[in-house]
C-alpha positions as CSV (number, residue, x, y, z in Angstrom):
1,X,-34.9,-0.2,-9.3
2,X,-32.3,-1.4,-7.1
3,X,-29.6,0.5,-4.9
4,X,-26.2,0.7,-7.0
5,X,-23.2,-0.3,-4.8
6,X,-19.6,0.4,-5.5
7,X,-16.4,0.9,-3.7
8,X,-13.0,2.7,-4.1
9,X,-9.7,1.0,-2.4
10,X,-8.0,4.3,-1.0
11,X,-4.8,2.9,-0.7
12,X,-5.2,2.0,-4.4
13,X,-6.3,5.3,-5.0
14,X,-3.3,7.6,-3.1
15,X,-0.8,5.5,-5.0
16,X,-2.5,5.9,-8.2
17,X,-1.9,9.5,-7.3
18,X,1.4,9.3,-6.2
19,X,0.4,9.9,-2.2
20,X,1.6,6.8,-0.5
21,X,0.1,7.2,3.5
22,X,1.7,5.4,6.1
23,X,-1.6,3.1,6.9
24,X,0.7,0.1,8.1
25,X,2.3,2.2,10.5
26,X,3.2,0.3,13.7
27,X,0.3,2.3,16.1
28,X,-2.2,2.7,13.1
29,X,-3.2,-0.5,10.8
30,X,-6.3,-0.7,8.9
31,X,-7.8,-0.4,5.0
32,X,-9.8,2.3,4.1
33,X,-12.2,2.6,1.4
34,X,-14.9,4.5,0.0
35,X,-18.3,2.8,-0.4
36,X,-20.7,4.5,-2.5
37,X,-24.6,3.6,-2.0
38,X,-25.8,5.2,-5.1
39,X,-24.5,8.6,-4.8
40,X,-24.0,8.3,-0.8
41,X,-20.3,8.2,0.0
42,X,-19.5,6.0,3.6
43,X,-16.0,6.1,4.6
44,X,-15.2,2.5,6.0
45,X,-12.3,1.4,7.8
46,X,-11.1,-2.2,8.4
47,X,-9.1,-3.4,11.2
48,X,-8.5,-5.5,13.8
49,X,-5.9,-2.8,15.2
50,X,-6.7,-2.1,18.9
51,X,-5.5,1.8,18.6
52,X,-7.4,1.9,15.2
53,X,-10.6,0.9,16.9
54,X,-10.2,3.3,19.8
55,X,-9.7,6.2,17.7
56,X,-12.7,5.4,15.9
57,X,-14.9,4.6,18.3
58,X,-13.6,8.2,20.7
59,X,-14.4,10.3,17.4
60,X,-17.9,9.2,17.4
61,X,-17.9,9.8,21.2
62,X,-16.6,13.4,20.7
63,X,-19.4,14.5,18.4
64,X,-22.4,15.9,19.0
65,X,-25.8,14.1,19.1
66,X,-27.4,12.9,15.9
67,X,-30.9,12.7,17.3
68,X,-33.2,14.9,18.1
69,X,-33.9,13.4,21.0
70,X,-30.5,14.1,22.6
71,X,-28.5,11.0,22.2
72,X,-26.2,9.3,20.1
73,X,-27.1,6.4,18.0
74,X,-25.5,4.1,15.7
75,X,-26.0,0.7,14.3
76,X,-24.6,-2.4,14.6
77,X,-24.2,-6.1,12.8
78,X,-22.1,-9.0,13.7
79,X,-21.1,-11.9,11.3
80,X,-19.1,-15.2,11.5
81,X,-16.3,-16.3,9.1
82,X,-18.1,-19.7,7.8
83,X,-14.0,-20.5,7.4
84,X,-13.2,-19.9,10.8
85,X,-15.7,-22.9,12.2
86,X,-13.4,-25.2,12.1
87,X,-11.5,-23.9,15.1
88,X,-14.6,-24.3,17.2
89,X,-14.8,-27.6,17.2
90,X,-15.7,-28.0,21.1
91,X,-19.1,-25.7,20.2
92,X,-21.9,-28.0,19.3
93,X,-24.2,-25.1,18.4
94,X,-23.4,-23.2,15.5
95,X,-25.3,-19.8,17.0
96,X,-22.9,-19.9,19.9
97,X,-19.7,-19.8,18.0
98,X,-18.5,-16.4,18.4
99,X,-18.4,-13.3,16.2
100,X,-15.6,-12.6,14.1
101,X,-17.3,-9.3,12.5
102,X,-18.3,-6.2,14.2
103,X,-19.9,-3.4,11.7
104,X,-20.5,0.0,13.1
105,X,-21.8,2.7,11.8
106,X,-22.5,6.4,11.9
107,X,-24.2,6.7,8.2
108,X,-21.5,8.7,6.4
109,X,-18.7,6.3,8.5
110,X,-18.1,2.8,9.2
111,X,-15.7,0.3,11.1
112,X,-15.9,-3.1,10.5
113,X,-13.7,-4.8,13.2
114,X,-12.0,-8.2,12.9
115,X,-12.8,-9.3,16.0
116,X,-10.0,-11.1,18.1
117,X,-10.4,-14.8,18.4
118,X,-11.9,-15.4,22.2
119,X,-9.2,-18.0,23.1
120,X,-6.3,-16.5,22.3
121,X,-6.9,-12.6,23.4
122,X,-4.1,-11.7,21.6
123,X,-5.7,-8.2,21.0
124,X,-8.3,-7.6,23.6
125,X,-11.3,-5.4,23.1
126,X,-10.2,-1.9,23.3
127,X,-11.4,-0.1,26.7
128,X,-12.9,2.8,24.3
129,X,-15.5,0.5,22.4
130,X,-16.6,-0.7,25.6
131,X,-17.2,2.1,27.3
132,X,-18.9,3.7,24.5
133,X,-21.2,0.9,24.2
134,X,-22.2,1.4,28.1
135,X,-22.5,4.6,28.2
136,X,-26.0,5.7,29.3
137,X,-25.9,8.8,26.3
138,X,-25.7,6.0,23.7
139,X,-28.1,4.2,22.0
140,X,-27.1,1.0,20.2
141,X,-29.7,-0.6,17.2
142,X,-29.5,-3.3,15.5
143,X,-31.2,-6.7,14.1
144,X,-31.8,-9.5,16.9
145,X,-30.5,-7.4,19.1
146,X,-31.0,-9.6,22.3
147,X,-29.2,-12.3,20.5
148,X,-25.9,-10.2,19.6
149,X,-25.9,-8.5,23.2
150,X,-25.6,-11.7,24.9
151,X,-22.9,-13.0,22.6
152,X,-20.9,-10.4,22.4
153,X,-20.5,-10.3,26.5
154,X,-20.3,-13.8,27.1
155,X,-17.0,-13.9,24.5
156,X,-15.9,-10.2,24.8
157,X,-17.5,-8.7,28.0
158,X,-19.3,-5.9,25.6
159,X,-22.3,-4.5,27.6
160,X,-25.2,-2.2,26.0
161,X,-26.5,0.6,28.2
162,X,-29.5,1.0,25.4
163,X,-30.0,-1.7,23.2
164,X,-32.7,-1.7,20.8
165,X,-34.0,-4.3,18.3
166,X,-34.8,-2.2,14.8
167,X,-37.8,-4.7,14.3
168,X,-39.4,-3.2,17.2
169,X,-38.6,0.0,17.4
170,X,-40.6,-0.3,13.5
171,X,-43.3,-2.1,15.2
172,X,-43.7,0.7,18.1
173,X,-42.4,3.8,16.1
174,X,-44.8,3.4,13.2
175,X,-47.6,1.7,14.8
176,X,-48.8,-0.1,11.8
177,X,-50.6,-3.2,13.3
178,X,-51.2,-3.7,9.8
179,X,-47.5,-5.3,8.8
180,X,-45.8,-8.0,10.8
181,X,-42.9,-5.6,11.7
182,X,-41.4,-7.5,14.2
183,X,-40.2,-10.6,11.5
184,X,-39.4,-8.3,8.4
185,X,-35.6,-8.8,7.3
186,X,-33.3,-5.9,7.0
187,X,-34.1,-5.7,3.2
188,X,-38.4,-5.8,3.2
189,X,-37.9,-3.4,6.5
190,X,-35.5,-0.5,4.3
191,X,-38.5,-0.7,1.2
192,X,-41.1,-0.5,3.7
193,X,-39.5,2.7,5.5
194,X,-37.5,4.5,3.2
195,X,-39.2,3.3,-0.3
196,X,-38.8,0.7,-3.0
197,X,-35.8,1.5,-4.4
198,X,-33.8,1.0,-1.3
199,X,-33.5,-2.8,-2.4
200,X,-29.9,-4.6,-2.4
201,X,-29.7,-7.5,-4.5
202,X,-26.9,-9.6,-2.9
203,X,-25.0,-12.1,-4.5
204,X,-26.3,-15.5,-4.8
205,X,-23.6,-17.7,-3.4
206,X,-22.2,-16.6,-0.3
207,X,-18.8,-14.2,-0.9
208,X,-15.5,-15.5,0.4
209,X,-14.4,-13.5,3.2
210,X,-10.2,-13.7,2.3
211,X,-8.2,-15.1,-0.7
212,X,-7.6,-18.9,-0.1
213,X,-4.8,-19.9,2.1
214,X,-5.0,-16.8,3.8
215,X,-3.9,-15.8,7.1
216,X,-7.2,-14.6,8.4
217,X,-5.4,-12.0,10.8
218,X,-3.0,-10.4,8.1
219,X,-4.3,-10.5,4.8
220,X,-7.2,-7.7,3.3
221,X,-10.7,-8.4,2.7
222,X,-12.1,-9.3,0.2
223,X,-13.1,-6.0,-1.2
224,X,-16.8,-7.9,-2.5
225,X,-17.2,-8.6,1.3
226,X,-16.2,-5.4,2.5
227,X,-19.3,-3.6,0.2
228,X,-22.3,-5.7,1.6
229,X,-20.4,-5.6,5.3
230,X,-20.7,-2.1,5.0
231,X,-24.4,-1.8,3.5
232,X,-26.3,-3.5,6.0
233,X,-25.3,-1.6,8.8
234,X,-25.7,1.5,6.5
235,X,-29.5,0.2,5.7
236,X,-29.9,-0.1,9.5
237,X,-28.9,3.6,10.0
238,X,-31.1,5.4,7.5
239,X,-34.0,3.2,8.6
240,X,-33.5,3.9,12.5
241,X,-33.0,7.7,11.2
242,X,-36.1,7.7,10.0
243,X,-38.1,6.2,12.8
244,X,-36.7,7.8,15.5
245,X,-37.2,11.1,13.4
246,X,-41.0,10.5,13.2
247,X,-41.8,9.4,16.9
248,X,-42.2,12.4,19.8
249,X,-40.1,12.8,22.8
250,X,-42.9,11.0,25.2
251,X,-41.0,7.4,24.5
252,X,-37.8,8.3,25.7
253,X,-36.0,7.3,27.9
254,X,-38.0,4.2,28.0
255,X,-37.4,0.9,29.8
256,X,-35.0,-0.4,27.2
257,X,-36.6,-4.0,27.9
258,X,-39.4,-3.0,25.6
259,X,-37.2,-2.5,22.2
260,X,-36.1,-6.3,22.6
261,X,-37.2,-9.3,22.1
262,X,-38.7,-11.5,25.2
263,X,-36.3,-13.8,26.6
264,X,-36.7,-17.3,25.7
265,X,-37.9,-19.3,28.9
266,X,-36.2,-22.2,29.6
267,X,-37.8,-25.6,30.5
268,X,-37.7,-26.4,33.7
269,X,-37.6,-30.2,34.4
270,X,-39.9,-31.1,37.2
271,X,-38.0,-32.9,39.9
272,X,-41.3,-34.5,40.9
273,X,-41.8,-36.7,38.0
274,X,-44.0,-39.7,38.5
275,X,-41.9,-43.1,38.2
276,X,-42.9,-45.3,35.5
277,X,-44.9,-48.6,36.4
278,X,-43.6,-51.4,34.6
């Protein structure tokens, strides 16, 4: 049994019943759209409107805390347009080009933000996301975590107050030394946590991210994209829900350095090699 995935285009929708909203207005642009995760209903928005975005984000700041531990959490995931690598042709390494997909989300809400191209900064990051994002109240989770942090400050100056990786925070929340936790993908993780049925069969081939010939600024999502681009965050959610549910108050606050991955050390080259005899 697999998780059933469908969504509803709500601008579709209103003019089907004769509302027509004002989403292209010139302060508010995005596309909204119902996702349904079996019979869960997530209300995602898409934009890469600055306004848009800050709304968002200050609504989620506004509410009240959805753990029982005080704070605020929500999860994250980044992607990159495979389309878009073309214009970083100066970037030898494929893991430093930079994000062009942001996907937050609350569980019943997400915002999956285009992402402004770094060189251009025609749209900078709004001061909202960024503040929410270092704000000490706020928890952030997500998959790689260390990985995303540092990417998403060295191209958009996005800091994390409390980053965590969801890999460990299984590995520590459920203490099963059992499972190798820390290396489970986001799918084997959800069945291990939350049960068997919570599998998502993706498509095979990888889903175009616009119509071809696009303007990857103006035109809407593909509206196949916009369904897994709004599940994986989702998955994220329920499973860090349910951790953080079972675990006491004695791990938190903790030093945040813990729930992440060690830093790669770098090899130093020793200055005091020995010269080759010939």
């Amino acid at each position: 049994m697999v998780l059933q995935i469908s969504l509803v285009d709500l601008k579709k929708e209103n003019r089907r019943r004769g509302k027509e909203l004002k989403y292209k207005e010139s302060r508010w642009i995005y596309d909204p759209y119902n996702v349904y995760v079996d019979e869960h209903r997530i209300l995602t928005v898409v934009t890469g409107n600055y306004k848009t975005v800050a709304k968002w984000i200050k609504e989620v700041q506004n509410t009240a805390p959805n753990s029982k531990h005080g704070f605020i959490f929500v999860t994250i995931c980044v992607e990159r347009d495979p389309d878009m690598s073309g214009h970083h042709w100066e970037i030898k390494d494929g893991e430093d080009y930079p994000y062009d997909l942001l996907q937050v989300c609350t569980g019943s809400h997400c915002l999956l933000y285009r992402l402004p191209f770094p060189k251009y900064d025609d749209d900078p990051i709004p001061k909202a996301m960024k503040d929410f994002f270092a704000d000490p109240r706020v928890m952030v989770i997500g998959m790689k975590m260390r990985r995303i942090m540092n990417r998403l400050d060295a191209d958009f100056d996005i800091k994390f107050a409390n980053p965590v990786d969801i890999n460990i925070l299984a590995e520590l929340g459920l203490q099963r030394h059992d499972l190798d936790l820390r290396h489970y993908d986001l799918n084997r993780l959800s069945m291990t946590i939350l049960g068997k049925y919570w599998d998502v069969i993706r498509p095979e081939k990888p889903v175009a991210w616009f119509p071809q010939e696009a303007r990857w600024w103006r035109d809407t999502m593909n509206p196949e994209k916009i369904k897994y681009a709004t599940v994986d965050p989702y998955l994220c959610f329920m499973v860090s829900s349910k951790i953080l549910d079972g675990m006491d108050d004695t791990w938190y606050p903790e030093d945040f350095e813990d729930f992440l991955d060690k830093k790669k050390k770098k090899k130093s080259k020793s200055k005091n090699k020995r010269k080759k005899k010939f």
